[in-house]
N, C-alpha and C positions, 0 to 999 in steps of 0.2 A: 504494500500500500504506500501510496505516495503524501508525502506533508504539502501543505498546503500555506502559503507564508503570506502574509503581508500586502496583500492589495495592488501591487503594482505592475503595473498592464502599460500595455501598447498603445500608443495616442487616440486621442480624441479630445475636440474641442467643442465647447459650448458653452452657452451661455445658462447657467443652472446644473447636478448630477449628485454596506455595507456596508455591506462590506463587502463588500465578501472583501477580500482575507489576502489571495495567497501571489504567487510568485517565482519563478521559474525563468535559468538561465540557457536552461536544455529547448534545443530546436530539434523536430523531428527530420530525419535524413531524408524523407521521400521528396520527389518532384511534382509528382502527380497531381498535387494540389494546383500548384502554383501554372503546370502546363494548361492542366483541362479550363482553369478562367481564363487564360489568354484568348485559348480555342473559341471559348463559347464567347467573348466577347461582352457579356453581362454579367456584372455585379449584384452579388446577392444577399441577402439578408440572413445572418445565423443566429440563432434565438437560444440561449444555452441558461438553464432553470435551476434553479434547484434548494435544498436549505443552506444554511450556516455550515459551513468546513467542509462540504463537499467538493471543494477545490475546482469551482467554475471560474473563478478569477482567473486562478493558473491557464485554466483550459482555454481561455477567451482569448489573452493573453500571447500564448502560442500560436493560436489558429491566424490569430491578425497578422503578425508576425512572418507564419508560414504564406499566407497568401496575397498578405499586401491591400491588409484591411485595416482600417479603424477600428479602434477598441473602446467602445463605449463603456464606460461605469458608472451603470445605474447607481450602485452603494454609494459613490461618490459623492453623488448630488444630493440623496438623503440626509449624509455626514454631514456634510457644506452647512446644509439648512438648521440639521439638527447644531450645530455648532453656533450659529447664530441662534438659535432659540437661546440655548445657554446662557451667551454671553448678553443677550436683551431680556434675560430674564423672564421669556416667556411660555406662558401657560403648554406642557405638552399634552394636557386635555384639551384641547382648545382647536378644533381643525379649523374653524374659517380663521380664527387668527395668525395661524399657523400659515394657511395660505395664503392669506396679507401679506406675508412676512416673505413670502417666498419672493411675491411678488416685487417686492421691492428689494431685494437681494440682487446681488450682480456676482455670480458666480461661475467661472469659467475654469474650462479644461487645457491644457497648453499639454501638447504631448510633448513627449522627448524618450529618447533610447532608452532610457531604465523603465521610463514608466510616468503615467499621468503627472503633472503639476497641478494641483487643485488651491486656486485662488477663491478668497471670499473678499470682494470689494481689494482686489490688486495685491490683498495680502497673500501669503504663501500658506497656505495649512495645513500641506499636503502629510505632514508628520503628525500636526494636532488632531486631525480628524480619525484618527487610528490609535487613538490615548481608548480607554474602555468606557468611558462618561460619557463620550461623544457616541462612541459604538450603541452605546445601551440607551442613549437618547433615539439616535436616528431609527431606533426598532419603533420606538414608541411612536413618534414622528409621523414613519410610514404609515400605520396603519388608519389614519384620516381619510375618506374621500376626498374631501374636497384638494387636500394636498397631493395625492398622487394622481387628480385628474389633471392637474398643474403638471405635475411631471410629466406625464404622460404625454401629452400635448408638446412638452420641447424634445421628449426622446424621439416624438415621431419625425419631429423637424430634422433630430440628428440624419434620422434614414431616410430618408425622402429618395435619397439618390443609389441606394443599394452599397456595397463595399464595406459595410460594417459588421463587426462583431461585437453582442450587446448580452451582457450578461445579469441577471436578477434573480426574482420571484415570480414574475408575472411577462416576462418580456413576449413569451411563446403564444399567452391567453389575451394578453388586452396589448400591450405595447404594439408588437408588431404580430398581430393573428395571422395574416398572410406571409410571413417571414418563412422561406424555401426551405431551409434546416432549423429543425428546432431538436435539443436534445435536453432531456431531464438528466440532471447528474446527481446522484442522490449515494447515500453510504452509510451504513449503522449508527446511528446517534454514537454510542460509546466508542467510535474508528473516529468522528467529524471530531468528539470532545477532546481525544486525544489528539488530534491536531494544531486543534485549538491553542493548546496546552503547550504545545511544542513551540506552538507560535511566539509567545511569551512567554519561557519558563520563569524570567526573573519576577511574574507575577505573584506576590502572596497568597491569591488563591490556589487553593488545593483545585487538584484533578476533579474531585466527585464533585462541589463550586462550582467547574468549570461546564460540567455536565447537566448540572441542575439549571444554570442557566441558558445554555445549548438550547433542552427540553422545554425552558419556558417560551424562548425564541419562538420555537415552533412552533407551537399550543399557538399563541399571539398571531403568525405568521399566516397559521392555515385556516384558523376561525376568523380571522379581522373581516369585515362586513364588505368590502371594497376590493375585489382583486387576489383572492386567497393565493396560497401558494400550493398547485396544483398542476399535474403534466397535464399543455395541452394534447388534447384528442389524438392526434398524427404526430407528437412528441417521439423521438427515439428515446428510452433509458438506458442510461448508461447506468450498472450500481460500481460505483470504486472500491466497494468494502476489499474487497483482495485483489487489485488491479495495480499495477506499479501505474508513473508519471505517463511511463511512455504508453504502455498500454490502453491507458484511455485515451493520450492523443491519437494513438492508430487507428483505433475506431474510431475516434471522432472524425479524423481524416475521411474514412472510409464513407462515411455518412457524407461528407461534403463531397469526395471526388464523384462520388456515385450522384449527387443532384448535379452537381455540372457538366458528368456528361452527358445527365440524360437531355438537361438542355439542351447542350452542344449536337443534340441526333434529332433533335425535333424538326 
């Protein structure tokens, strides 16, 4: 099984955008990706779902990387927000004000080789937004309608044009429904905690902490009234529970060369 690290993905830019998590310096050796979009000439949309530490960042990450996509992060834009509520002191029961706030927020994506720069009003946050305060807000955050119909609306902006890789809770169900590839990536709550865990060992919290919270995540994630977290219908699942890095990148691979060439024969 593969760890999952720290949030840092492949560019994208935006205005407004986790966690997810994780992180990866490994590129998969194949071509095929990267041939069959030349072939087919169209840019596609990859929708990649799943819970907390199931290492979709990772996987979004690589795939953009491999084919010469934008990496959208969703979690990013939550964080951003959630981090401004923080620091405004505002209500995280509170969705329309929440989505006030959104709105008047200026938050943007600036890629670069390691990975997203996430500014909030020109400042850099991209370290602040990955502290656990901000983590455990932007869950809270998420779960408003009115705020994620807000996001929603600028993630579709992000794809309008196809070439992106977009990774979340809902990217597959309401972001982009029509989106070519969509894969659920999901993994045993106590395999995602231990990840977690790895992710920050210098944390005080203990392992089972870290699990308990994992579990409430979810609970939150999949019951919240707006956009549950759920495989869409024509979703592929991936489960990582015993799968190394590369291995889900291969099938993920697999998943995408196979929709571009079925394009590329139409």
């Amino acid at each position: 099984m593969f760890n999952a690290d720290g949030g840092k993905a492949n560019p994208a830019s935006s205005n407004s955008h986790s966690p997810d998590e994780h992180s990866s310096n490994e590129r998969p050796s194949s071509k095929s990706g990267t041939e069959s979009r030349a072939l087919s000439g169209r840019k596609i949309v990859i929708a990649i779902d799943g819970p907390a530490g199931s290492g979709k960042s990772t996987l979004a990450a690589l795939l953009a990387r491999k084919y010469g996509y934008v990496n959208i992060e969703s979690g990013a834009m939550y964080r951003a927000l959630a981090l401004k509520a923080i620091e405004t002191s505002a209500s995280l029961d509170d969705g329309p004000a929440l989505a006030a706030l959104a709105q008047a927020s200026q938050i943007e994506l600036q890629p670069r080789p390691e990975g997203n720069r996430v500014l909030l009003a020109a400042r850099d946050v991209t370290e602040r937004i990955r502290q656990k305060d901000v983590t455990d807000a932007a869950s809270k955050v998420s779960v408003h309608p009115p705020v994620r119909e807000w996001m929603v609306d600028h993630q579709r902006a992000m794809g309008t044009d196809g070439g992106i890789v977009m990774e979340g809770r809902d990217i597959g169900t309401k972001v982009f429904p029509s989106a070519e590839v969509k894969i659920f990536l999901d993994a045993d709550p106590e395999i995602r905690g231990n990840r977690r865990f790895q992710q920050h060992p210098a944390l005080s919290e203990k392992k089972a902490a870290v699990l308990t919270e994992l579990r409430e995540r979810d609970q939150r994630d999949r019951t919240r009234a707006n956009s549950p977290l759920e495989p869409a219908a024509d979703a592929v699942h991936i489960d990582s529970t015993h799968l190394t890095l590369e291995q889900v990148t291969e099938r993920a691979m697999q998943i995408v060369d196979a929709k571009l060439a079925e394009i590329r024969n139409r």
